[in-house]
C-alpha positions as CSV (number, residue, x, y, z in Angstrom):
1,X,16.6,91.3,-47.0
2,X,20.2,89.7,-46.6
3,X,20.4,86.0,-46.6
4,X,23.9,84.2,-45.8
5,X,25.2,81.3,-45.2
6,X,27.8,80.2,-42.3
7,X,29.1,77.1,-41.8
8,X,26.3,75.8,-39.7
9,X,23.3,77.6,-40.4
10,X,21.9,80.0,-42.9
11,X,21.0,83.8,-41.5
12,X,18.2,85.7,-42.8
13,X,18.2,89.7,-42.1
14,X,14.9,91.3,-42.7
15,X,13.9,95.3,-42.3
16,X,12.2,96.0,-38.8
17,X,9.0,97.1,-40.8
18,X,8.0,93.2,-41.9
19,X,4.4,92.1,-40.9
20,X,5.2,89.6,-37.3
21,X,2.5,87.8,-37.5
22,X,3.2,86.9,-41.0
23,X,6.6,86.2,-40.4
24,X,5.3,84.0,-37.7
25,X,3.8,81.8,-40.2
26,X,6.7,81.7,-42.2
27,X,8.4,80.6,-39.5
28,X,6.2,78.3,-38.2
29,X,6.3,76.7,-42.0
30,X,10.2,76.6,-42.0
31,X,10.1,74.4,-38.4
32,X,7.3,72.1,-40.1
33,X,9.8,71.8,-43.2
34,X,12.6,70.9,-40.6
35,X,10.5,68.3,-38.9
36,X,9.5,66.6,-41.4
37,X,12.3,66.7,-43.6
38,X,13.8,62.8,-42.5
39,X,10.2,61.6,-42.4
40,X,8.9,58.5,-44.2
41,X,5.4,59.2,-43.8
42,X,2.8,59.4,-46.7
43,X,-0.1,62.3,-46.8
44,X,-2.4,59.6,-46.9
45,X,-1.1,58.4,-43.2
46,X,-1.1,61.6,-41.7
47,X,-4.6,62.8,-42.9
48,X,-6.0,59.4,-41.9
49,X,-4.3,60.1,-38.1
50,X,-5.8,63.8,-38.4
51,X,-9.3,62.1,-39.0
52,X,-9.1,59.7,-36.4
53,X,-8.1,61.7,-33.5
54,X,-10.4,64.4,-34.9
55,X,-13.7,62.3,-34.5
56,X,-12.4,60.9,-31.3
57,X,-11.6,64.4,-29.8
58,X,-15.2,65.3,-31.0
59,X,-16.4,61.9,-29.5
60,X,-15.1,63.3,-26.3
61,X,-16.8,66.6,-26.2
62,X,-19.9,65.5,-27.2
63,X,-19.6,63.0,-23.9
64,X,-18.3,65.8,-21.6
65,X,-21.3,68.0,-22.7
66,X,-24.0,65.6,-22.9
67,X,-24.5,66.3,-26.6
């Protein structure tokens, strides 16, 4: 692995043989890391919105399915 630094971004180099989808998730991590990085919000905010819009996503399919 070769890692380097430019003046505007920083350049990893990795051998061919490396696992996609893992690197996928590393990936996806290091965009989370990038979005979030100038963000104010607490864990406790963001699990409470992942709660609500969970139970009113489920709300929604047991409506749609008659459950």
């Amino acid at each position: 692995m070769i890692l380097e630094r430019t003046k505007n971004e920083i350049l990893v180099r990795l051998p061919s043989n490396i696992d996609l989808s893992e690197l996928q998730d590393m990936i996806d991590y290091l965009k989370y890391k990038e979005l979030t990085s100038n963000s104010k919000a607490k864990q406790k905010d963001a699990d409470k919105l992942a709660e609500d819009t969970n139970a009113l996503m489920w709300g929604e399919i047991k409506k749609q399915r008659n459950l």
